[in-house]
C-alpha positions as CSV (number, residue, x, y, z in Angstrom):
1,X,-3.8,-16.5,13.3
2,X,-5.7,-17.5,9.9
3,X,-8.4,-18.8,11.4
4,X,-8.6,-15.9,13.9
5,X,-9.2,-13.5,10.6
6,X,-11.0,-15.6,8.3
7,X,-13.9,-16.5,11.2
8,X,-16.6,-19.2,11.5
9,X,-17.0,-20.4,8.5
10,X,-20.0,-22.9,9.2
11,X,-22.3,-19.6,9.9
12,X,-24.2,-18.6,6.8
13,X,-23.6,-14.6,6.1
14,X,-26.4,-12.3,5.7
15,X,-26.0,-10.6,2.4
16,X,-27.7,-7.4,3.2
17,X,-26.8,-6.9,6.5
18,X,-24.9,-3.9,7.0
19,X,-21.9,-6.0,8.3
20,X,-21.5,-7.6,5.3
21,X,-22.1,-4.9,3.0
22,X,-19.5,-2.9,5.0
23,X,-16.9,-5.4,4.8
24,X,-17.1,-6.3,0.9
25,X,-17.2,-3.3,0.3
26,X,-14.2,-2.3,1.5
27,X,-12.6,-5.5,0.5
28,X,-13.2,-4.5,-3.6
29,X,-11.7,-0.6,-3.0
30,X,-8.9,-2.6,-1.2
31,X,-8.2,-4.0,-4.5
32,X,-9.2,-0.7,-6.5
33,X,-7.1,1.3,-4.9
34,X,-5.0,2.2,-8.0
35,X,-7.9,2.9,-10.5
36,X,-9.7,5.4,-8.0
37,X,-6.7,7.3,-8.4
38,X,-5.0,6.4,-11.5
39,X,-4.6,9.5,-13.3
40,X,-2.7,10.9,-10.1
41,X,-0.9,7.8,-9.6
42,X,0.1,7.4,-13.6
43,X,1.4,11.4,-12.9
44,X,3.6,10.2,-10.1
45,X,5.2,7.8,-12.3
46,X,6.1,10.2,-14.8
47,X,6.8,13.6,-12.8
48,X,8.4,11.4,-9.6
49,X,9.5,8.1,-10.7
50,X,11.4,9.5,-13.9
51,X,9.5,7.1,-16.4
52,X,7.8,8.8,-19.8
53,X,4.3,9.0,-20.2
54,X,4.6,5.9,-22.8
55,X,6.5,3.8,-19.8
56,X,3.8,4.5,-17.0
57,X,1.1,3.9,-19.8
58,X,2.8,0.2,-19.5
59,X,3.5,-0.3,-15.9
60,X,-0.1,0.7,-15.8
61,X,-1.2,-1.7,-17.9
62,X,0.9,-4.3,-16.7
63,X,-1.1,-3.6,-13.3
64,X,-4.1,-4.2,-14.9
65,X,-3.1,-7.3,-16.8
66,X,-1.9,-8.8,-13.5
67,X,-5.9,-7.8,-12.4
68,X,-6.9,-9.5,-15.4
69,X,-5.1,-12.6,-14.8
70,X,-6.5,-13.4,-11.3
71,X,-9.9,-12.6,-13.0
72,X,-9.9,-15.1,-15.1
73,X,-8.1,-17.7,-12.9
74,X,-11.4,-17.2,-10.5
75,X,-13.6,-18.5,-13.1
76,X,-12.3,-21.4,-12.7
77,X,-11.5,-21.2,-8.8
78,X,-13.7,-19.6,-7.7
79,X,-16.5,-22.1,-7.7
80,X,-14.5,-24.6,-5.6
81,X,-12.3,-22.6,-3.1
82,X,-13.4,-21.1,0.3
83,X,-13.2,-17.1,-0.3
84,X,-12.0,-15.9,2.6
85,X,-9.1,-17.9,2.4
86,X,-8.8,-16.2,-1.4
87,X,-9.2,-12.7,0.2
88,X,-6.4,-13.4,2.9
89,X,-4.1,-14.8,-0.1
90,X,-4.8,-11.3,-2.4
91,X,-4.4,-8.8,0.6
92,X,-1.0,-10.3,1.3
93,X,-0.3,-10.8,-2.4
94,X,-1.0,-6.4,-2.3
95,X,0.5,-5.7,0.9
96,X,4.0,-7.0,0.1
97,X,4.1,-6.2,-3.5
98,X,3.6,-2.2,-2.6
99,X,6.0,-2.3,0.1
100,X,8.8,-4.3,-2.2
101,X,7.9,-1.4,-4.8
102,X,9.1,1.5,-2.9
103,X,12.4,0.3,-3.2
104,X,12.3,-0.4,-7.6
105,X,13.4,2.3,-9.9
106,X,13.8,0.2,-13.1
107,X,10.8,0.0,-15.8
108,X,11.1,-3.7,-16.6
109,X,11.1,-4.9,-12.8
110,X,8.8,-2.4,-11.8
111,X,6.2,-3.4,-14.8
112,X,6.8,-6.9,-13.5
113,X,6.0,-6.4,-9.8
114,X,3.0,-4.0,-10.6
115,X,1.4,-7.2,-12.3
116,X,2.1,-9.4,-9.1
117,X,0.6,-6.5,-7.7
118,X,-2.4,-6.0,-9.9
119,X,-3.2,-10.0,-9.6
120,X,-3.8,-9.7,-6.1
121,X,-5.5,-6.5,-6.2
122,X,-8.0,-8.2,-9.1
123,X,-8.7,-11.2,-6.9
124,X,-10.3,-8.3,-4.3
125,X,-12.4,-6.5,-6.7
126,X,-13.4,-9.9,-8.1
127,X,-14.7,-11.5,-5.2
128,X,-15.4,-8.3,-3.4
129,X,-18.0,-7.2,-6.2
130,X,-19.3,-10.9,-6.6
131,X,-20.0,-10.7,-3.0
132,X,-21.5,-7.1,-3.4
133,X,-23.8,-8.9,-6.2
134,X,-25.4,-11.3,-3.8
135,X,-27.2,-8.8,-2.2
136,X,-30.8,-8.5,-3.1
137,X,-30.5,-4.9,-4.5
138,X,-27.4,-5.1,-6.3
139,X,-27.9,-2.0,-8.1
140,X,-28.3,0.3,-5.1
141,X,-25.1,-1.3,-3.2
142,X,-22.8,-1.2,-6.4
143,X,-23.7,2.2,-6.3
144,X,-23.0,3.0,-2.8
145,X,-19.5,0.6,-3.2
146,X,-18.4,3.1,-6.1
147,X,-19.6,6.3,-3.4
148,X,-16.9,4.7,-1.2
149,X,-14.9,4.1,-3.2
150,X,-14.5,7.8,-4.9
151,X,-14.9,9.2,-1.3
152,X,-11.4,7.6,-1.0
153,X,-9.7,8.6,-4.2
154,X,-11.4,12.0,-3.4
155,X,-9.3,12.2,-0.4
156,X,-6.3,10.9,-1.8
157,X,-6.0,12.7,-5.4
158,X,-6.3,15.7,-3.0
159,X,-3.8,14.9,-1.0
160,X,-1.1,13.8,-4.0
161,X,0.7,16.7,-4.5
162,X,2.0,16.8,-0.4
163,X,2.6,12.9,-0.8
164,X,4.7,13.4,-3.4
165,X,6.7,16.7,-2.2
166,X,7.2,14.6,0.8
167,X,7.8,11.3,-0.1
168,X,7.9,11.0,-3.7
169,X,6.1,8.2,-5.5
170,X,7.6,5.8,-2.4
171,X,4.6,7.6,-0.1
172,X,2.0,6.0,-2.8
173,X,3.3,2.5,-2.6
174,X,3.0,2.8,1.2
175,X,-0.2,4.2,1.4
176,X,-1.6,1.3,-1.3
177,X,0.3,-1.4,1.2
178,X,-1.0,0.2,4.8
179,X,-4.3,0.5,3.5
180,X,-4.3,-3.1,2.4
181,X,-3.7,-4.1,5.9
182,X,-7.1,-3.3,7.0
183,X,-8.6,-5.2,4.8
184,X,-7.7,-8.0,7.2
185,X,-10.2,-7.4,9.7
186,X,-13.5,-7.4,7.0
187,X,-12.5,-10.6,6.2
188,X,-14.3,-12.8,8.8
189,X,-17.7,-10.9,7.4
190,X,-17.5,-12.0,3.9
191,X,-18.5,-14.9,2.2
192,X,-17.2,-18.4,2.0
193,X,-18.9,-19.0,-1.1
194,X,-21.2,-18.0,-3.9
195,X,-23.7,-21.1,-3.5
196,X,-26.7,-20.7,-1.0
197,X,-26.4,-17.2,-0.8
198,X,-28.6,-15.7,-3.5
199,X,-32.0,-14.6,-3.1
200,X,-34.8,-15.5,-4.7
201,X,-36.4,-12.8,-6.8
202,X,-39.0,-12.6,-9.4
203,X,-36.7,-11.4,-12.1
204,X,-36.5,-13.9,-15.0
205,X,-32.8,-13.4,-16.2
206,X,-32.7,-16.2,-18.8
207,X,-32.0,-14.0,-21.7
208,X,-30.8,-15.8,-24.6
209,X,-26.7,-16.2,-24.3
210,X,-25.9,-14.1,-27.8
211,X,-27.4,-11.2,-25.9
212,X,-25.3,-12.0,-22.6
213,X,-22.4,-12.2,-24.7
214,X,-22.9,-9.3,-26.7
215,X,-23.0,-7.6,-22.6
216,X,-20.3,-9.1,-21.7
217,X,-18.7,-7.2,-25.1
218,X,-20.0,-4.2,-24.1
219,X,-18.3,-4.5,-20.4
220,X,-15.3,-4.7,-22.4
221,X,-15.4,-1.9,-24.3
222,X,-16.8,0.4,-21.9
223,X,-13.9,-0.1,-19.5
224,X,-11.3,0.2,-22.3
225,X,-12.7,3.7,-23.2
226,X,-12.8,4.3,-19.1
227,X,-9.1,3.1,-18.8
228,X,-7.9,4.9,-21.9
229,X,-8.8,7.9,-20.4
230,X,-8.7,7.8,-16.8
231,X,-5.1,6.8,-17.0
232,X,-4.4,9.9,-18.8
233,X,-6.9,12.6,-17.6
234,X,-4.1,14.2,-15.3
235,X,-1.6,14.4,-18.0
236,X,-4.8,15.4,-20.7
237,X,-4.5,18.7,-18.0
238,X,-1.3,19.7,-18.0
239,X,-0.4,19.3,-21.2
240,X,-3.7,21.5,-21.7
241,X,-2.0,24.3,-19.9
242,X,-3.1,24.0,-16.5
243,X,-0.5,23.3,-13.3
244,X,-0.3,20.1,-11.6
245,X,-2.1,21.3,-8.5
246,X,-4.7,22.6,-10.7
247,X,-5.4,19.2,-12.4
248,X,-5.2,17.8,-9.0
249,X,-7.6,20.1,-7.5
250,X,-10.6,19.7,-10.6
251,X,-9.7,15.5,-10.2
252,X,-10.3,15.9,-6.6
253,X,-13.5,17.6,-7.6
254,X,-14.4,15.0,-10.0
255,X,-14.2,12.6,-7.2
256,X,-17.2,14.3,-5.4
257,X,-18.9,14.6,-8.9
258,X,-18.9,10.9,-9.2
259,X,-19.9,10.1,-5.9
260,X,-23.1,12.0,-6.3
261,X,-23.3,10.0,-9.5
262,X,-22.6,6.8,-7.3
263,X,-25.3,8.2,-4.7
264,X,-27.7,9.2,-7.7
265,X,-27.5,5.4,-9.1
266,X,-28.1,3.8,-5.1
267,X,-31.2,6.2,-5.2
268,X,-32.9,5.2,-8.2
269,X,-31.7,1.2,-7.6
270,X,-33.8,-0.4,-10.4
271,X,-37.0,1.3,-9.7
272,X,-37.0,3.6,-13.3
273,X,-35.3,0.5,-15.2
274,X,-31.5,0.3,-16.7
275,X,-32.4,2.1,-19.7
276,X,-32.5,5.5,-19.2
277,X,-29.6,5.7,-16.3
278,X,-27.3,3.6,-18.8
279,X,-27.9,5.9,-22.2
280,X,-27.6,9.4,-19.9
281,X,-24.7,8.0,-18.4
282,X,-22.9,6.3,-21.1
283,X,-23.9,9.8,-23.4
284,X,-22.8,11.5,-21.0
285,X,-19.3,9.9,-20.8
286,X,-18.5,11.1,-24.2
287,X,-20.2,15.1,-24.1
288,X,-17.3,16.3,-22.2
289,X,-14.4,14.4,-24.6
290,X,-15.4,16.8,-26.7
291,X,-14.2,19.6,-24.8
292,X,-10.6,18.6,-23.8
293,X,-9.1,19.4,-26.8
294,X,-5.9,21.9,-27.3
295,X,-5.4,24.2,-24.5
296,X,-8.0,24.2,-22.3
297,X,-8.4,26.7,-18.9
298,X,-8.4,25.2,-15.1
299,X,-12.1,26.0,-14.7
300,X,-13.1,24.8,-18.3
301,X,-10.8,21.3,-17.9
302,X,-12.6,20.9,-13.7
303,X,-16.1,21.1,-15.4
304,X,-15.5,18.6,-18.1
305,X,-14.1,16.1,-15.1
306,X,-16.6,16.5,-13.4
307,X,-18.8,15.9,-15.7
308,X,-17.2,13.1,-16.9
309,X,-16.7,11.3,-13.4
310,X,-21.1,12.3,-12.7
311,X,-21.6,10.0,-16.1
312,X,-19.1,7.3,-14.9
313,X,-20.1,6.5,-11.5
314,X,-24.0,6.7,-13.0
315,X,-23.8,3.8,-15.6
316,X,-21.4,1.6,-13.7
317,X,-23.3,0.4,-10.8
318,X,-26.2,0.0,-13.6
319,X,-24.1,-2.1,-15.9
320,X,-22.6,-4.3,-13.2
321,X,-26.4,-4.4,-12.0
322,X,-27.5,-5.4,-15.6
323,X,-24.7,-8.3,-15.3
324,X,-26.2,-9.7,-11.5
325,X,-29.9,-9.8,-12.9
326,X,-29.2,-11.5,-15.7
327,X,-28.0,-14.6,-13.4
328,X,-28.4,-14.2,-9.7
329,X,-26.1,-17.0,-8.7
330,X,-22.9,-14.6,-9.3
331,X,-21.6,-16.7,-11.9
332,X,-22.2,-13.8,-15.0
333,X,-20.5,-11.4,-12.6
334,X,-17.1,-13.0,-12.4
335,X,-16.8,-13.2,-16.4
336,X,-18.2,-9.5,-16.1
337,X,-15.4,-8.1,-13.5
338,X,-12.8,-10.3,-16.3
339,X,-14.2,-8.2,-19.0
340,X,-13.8,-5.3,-16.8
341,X,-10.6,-6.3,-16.0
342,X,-9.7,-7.1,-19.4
343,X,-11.0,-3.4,-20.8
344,X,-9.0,-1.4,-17.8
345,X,-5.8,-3.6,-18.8
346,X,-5.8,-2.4,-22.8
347,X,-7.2,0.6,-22.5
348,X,-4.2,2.4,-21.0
349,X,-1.9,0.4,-23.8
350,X,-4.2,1.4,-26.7
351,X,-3.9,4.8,-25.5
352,X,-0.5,4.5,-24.9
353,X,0.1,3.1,-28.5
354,X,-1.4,6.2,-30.2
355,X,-0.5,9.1,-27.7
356,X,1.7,11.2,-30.5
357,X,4.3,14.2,-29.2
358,X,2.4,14.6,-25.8
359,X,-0.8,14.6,-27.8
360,X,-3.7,13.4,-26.3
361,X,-6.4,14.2,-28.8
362,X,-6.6,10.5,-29.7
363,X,-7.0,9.0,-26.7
364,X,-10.3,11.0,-26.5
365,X,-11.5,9.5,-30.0
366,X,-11.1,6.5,-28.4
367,X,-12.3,6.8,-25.6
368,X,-15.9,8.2,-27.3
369,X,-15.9,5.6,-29.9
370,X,-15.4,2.9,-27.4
371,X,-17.9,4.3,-25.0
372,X,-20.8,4.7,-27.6
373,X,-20.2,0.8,-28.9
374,X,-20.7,-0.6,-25.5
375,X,-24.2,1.3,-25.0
376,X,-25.1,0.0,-28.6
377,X,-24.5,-3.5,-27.4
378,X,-25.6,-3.5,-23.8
379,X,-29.0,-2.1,-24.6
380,X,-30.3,-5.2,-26.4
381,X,-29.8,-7.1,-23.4
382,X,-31.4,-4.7,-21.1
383,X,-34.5,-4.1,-23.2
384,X,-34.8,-8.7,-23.6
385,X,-34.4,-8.9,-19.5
386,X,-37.0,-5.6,-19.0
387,X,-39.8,-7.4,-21.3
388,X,-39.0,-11.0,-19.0
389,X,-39.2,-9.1,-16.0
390,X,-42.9,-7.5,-16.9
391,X,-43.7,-10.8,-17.8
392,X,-42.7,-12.7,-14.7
393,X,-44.7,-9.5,-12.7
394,X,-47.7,-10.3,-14.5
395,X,-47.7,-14.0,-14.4
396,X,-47.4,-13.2,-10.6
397,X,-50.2,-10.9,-10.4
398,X,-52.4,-13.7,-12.3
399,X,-51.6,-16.4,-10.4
400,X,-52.2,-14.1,-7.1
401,X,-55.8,-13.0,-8.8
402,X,-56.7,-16.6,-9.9
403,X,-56.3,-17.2,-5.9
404,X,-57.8,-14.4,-4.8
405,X,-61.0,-16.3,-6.9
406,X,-60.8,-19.8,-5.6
407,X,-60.8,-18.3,-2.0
């Protein structure tokens, strides 16, 4: 049955064939399932599952610890195992784990499992956006991996409110676990390995490492100001005065906001630089923070999502883009997704930690402060990597004119 789903593993894949695009793809929102629609799912917990918003600030964290952990493990493993055997491992590791969640109700066991959970789900997103990476326009297929990827959540953030009046937070842990199912059968189209699978480009990537480092920190803090604040957006709504269906509704609207971010980065690809995209987007990320302070009106609070989400799902496929050019084996990119990983996992508990009387005000400070170091740092990097690229271009073009000559 194994080999059945995992394939032939002695054919070398086609990194930017629609096949494989397709299937990786949908192997990382597999594994993102919960952070596409975390602030619904963080609602559920609290509204349906009887925890306090402190408590689902943990189990959410927990989750993405357990991401964090597998993360880091594949730096290590990564470079030695076969993939698709690792993505067979992680679907079942999320399959089961939802389905044994429907039937937990206490905080400590549940916090537990969701971190079994979240390992397996990190494993997906790790490998599924290393795979993604391979491609030779990584910019433009992150982008359209993140479209997917809110087109889901879009769908089920909408849908929330009727899964939970039916089935209660048990509805959510079976969709997560059916879903993960049909992961199986993109399996066979992915990868069995980083090696031999890069293309050759004439981007120079070998910025110096204080500047990859200093990127790597800027992943980091970028996706603890995301998970701060995504995990609590829905609850930032209510407690602003709107109803839950209201929230639900400007989320659900957020989702289509980001995809047209997601669809705006796939346009563009690289062809305008990182530069620009990444300070609009990033900038942009913090604009609407501003606004979601005291009570705030259903209309007012679906703007500022939107907004919000646009900015998002613009910078990310150009910071994970950043990451893949600046060493096109896919070996940046797994210490990238771990500082993704990482930044998603203490985000919500930072937020968590300082959330006073229902009082989200903080969590928006951080979130902006967080969001405005990780542009200060990542820019360096992109500006050293620009100025190599120009300069690979025109040692190209002189070579190329030197020949044109000699003919």
């Amino acid at each position: 049955m194994i080999r059945s789903i995992i394939g032939d593993m002695d054919v070398k894949v086609d990194t930017d064939s629609i096949r494989y695009l397709f299937s990786t793809m949908f192997l990382a929102i597999t594994g993102g399932q919960v952070v596409v629609v975390q602030p619904g799912y963080v609602q559920g917990l609290v509204e349906f599952a009887g925890f306090s918003d402190k408590q689902a600030g943990y189990i959410t964290s927990a989750e993405m610890f357990g991401f964090l952990f597998t993360t880091l493990l594949l730096i290590y493993v990564a470079p030695r195992a076969n993939w698709r055997r690792l993505f067979v491992t992680f679907i079942f590791i999320v399959c089961i784990g939802n389905f044994v969640s429907i039937g937990v109700q206490q905080f400590g066991s549940l916090a537990l499992l969701r971190f079994v959970v979240g390992a397996g789900a990190g494993g997906l997103v790790s490998l599924g956006f290393t795979a993604v990476g391979l491609s030779s326009k990584p910019d433009r297929n992150f982008g359209l991996t993140i479209v997917l990827a809110l087109s889901y959540g879009a769908i089920v953030l909408l849908a929330m409110p009727m899964i939970f009046g039916f089935l209660g937070m048990k509805g959510i842990f079976m969709l997560f676990g059916s879903f993960g199912v049909a992961g199986l059968f993109f399996v066979r189209n992915a990868p069995v390995s980083g090696e031999g699978q890069v293309h050759v480009e004439t981007e120079i990537t070998a910025i110096p490492c204080t500047l990859k480092r200093m990127a790597l920190a800027a992943i980091l803090f970028y996706f603890i100001a995301q998970g701060a604040v995504w995990s609590y957006l829905f609850l930032i709504g209510t407690a602003g005065g709107s109803t839950q269906q209201e929230v639900a509704t400007g989320l659900s609207f957020a989702q289509f906001a980001g995809i047209v971010g997601g669809l705006t980065a796939a346009a563009l690809g690289a062809r305008i630089g990182r530069t620009i995209p990444l300070t609009i987007g990033i900038l942009a990320g913090i604009a609407p923070l501003m606004f979601l302070f005291g009570t705030i009106g259903a209309f007012a609070y679906a703007i500022a999502v939107c907004v919000y989400n646009y900015a998002w799902n613009l910078a990310h496929p150009f910071l994970l883009g950043a990451m893949a050019a600046f060493d096109r084996s896919g070996g940046l990119l797994i210490y990238t997704v771990a500082a993704w990983k990482l930044g998603l996992a203490v985000g919500p508990a930072l937020a968590a930690a300082i959330i006073t009387e229902s009082n989200y005000s903080n969590v928006n400070w951080l979130g902006s402060a967080a969001f405005a170091l990780s542009l200060i740092l990542i820019l360096p990097a992109v500006f050293a990597q620009a100025r190599l690229a120009k300069t690979a271009e025109d040692s190209v073009h002189q070579i190329e004119s030197v020949s044109a000559v000699c003919d």
